[in-house]
C-alpha positions, -999 to 999 in steps of 0.1 A, spaced: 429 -159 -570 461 -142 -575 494 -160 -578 505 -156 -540 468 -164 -528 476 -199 -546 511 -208 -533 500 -202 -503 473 -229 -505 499 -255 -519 524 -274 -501 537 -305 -490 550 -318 -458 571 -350 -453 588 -366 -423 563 -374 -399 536 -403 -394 503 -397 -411 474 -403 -390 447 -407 -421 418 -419 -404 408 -432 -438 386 -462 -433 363 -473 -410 388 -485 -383 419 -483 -374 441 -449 -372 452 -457 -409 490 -451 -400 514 -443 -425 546 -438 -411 576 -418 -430 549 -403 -448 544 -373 -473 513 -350 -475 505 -329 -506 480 -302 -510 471 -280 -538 447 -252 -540 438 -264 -505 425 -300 -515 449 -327 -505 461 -343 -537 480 -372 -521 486 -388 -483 507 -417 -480 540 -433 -479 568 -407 -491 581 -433 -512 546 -431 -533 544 -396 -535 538 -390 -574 565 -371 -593 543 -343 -599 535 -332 -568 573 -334 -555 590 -303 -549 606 -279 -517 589 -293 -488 584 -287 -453 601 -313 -431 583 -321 -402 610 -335 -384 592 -364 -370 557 -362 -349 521 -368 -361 501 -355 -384 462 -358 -381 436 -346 -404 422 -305 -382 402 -309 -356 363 -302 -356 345 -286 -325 308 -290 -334 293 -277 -307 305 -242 -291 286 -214 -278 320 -191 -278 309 -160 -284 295 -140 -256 302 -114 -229 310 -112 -193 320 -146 -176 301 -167 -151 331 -179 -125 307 -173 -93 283 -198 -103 308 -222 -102 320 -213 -66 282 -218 -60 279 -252 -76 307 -261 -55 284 -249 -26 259 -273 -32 236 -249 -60 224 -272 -87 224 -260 -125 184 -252 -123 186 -239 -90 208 -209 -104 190 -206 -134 157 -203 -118 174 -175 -96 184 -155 -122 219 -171 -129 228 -193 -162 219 -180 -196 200 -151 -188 229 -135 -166 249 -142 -200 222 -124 -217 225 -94 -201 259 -89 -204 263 -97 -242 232 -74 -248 250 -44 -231 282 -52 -256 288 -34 -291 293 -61 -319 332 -47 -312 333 -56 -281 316 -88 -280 342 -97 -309 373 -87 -288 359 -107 -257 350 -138 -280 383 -137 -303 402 -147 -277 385 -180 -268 388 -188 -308 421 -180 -314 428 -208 -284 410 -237 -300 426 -227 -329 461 -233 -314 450 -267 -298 437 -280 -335 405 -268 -341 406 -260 -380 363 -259 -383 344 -245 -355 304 -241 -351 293 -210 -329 255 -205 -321 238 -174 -309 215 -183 -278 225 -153 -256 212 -120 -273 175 -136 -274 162 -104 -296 165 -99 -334 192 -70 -328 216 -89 -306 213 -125 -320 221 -111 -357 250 -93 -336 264 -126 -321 259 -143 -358 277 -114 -373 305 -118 -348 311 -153 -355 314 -143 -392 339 -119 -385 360 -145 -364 361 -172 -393 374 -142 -415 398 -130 -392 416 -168 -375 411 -180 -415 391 -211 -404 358 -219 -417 330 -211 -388 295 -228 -389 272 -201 -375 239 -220 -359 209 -200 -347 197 -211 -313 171 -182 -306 151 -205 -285 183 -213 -259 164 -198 -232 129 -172 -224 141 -133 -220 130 -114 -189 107 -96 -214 85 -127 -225 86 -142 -191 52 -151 -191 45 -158 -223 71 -188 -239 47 -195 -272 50 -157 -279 84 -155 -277 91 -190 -304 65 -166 -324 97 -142 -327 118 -168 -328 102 -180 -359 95 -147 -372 136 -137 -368 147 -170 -388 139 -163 -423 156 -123 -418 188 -136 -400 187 -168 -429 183 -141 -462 216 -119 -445 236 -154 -447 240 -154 -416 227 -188 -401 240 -223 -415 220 -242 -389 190 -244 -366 193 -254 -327 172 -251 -299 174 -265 -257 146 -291 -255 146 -296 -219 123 -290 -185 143 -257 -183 143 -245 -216 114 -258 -247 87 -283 -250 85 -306 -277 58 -287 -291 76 -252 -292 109 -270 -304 90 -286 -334 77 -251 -343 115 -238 -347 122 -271 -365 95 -268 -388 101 -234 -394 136 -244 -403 124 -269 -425 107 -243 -447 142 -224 -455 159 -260 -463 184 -252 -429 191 -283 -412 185 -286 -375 204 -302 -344 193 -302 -305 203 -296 -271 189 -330 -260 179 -348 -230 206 -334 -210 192 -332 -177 158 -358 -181 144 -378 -210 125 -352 -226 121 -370 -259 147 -346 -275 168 -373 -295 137 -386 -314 124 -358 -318 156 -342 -338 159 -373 -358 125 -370 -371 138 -339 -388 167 -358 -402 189 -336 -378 224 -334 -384 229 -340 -347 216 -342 -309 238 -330 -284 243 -342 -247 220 -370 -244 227 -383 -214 190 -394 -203 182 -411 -242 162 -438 -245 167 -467 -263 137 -453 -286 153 -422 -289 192 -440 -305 170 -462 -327 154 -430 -341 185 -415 -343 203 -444 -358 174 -445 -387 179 -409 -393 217 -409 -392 219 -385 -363 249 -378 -350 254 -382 -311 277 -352 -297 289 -359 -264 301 -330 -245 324 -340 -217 331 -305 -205 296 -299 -192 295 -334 -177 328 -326 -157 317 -290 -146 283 -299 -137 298 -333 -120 270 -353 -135 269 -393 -131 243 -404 -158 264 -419 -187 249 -413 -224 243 -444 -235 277 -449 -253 268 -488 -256 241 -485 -275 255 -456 -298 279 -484 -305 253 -512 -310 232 -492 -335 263 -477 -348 250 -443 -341 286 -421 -350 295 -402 -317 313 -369 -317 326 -350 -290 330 -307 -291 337 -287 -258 309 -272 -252 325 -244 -247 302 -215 -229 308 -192 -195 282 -210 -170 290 -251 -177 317 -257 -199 346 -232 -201 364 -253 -217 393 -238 -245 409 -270 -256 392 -298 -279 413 -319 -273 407 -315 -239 375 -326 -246 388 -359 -263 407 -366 -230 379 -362 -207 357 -381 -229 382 -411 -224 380 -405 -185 346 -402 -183 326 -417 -209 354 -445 -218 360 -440 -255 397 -453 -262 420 -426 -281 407 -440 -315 373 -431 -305 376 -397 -294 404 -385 -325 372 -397 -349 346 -383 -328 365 -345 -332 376 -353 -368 352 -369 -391 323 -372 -365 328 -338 -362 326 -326 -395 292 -347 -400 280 -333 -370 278 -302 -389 269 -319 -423 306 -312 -440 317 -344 -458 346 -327 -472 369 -329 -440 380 -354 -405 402 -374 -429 436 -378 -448 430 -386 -478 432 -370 -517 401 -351 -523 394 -335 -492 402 -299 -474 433 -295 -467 429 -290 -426 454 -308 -407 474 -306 -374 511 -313 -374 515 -329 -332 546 -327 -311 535 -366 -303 550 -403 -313 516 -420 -311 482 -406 -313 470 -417 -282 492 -394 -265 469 -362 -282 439 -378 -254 468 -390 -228 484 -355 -218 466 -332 -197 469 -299 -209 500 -284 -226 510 -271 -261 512 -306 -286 504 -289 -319 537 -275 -333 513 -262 -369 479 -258 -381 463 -255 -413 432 -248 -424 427 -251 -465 460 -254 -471 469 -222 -448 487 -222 -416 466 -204 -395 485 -214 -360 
């Protein structure tokens, strides 16, 4: 690294409250405090008063606000083409989700527009929708394929993720969710198509493109059986797996994930209380996804009580996709899981921080303290339940992401 490269992963910002999340409750406050960083690991996060002699120096003065460690959206499905904004006038008509899949609408009509895009173009219709989370705090961000459904235009949609983490200087977790939905050319024939599925993991996994392995168990999308082919197939490349999961009915989906040791399941709305205990063995993270819950106006609660029980660690990511969660703002997300899912402010900062960032299996980040990357958000807030209490608007005045502001 080159002497620039390195300054410009050092720093240290003082006058504003530190939101540290470190320890198991609690925001972990530190008011008039002072946060160092140096070769993008934060070497100290505390009172200014405390801050070592070695690590002073010129320092960026906040001028007052909070500072939280950079959000984490773990579950995004941001690149793609086209948009889907007529489905949603047809929701509002009385068209349920299946009803417009089974008629041609949802993923597939995704499909064909992000199969008819160069890698360019898909980039220059999908950098957008990064570059916003970015601004609201996201400093990690997972994207999965799931809308080429080929071997040509899912490696496109992984390679375009790649080029986004490059070009917004965040770190992107690229998951592989080849088995999202059945193409029109393997209509009639679902175990042949999670043959190709299979067959296109271990190519797209030796071109380093795939960090992760997902797949929609549900009614509408995979059986158990077909999802535990992916899964094991995963398995054999050491990639860790996560779920779409009992979204719409209790398919089993939770369970089964955990039984792989999956990093996560995601929606779980219908869960059983067999499918949190498997998760709360395995260590599973639950990511709830407020954004789809909204659009789709869904009234079957995941069962946040038990998460709590069996201390199963809840995240919450936007979901962000063109049919049932356009959603550009995680912490939008945080607020709407407070309205509709009733996590306090506490709950949903941890659940886009550290939850996050074990929701993808990164231990490294979600928290303020020495030792770990050096993503944070500087707020234009006084509290931190105000980052879950405003509705919209522009609250982060600075982001970094390894020690680089990247918004």
């Amino acid at each position: 690294m080159n002497e620039s490269a390195r300054a410009a992963e050092d720093g240290l910002v003082t006058g504003a409250t530190l939101v540290t999340l470190d320890g198991g409750a609690g925001y972990g406050l530190v008011e008039d405090g002072a946060l160092a960083w140096r070769d993008g690991v934060i070497r100290y996060a505390g009172p200014r008063a405390g801050l070592p002699g070695e690590l002073a120096g010129d320092a960026i003065d906040a001028g007052g606000g909070c500072i939280t460690p950079g959000l984490v959206d773990c579950h995004t499905h941001a690149v793609f083409a086209g948009e889907r904004a007529g489905e949603f006038e047809q929701r509002l008509q009385g068209a349920g989700y299946e009803q417009i899949a089974r008629a041609g609408g949802g993923i597939v009509s995704t499909v064909r527009h992000t199969r008819a895009a160069s890698e360019d173009e898909l980039l220059a219709q999908s950098l957008p929708r990064a570059r916003a989370l970015v601004a609201d705090g996201v400093t990690t961000l997972e994207i999965k394929s799931g809308y080429g459904l080929d071997f040509d235009n899912e490696r496109k949609m992984l390679r375009v993720a790649r080029r986004i983490g490059d070009m917004l200087g965040i770190e992107v977790r690229a998951t592989f969710l080849g088995a999202h939905a059945l193409p029109p050319e393997f209509s009639d024939d679902p175990d042949g198509y999670i043959d190709a599925v299979v067959d296109w993991l271990p190519r797209l996994h030796a071109e380093g493109l795939v960090d992760a392995v997902d797949a929609f168990c549900e009614r509408i999308g995979f059986s158990l059986a077909q999802t535990r082919r992916v899964f094991e197939a995963a398995r054999a490349l050491a990639l860790p797996v996560k779920l779409h999961a009992d979204q719409l009915s209790d398919g089993e989906g939770a369970a089964l994930v955990a039984e792989f040791g999956g990093l996560s399941a995601d929606h779980v709305e219908y869960t059983s209380m067999a499918g949190v205990e498997a998760m709360a063995v395995a260590g599973t993270v639950a990511v709830l996804l407020p954004g789809a819950f909204h659009v789709l106006r869904e009234t079957r609660l995941p069962p946040l009580d038990l998460f709590r029980a069996r201390h199963v660690p809840m995240a919450v990511a936007t979901d962000c996709n063109p049919g049932t969660s356009p959603l550009l703002s995680l912490r939008q997300a945080m607020q709407l899981a407070c309205t509709h899912f009733r996590l306090t402010p506490e709950e949903a900062l941890r659940a886009a921080t550290i939850n996050g960032a074990r929701a993808l299996g990164l231990g490294d980040r979600g928290a303020l303290r020495a030792g770990m990357r050096a993503d944070f958000v500087h707020w234009r807030v006084r509290q931190p339940a105000e980052l879950c209490y405003w509705l919209g608007g522009s609250l982060a005045a600075a982001v970094y992401a390894g020690g680089r502001r990247v918004a």
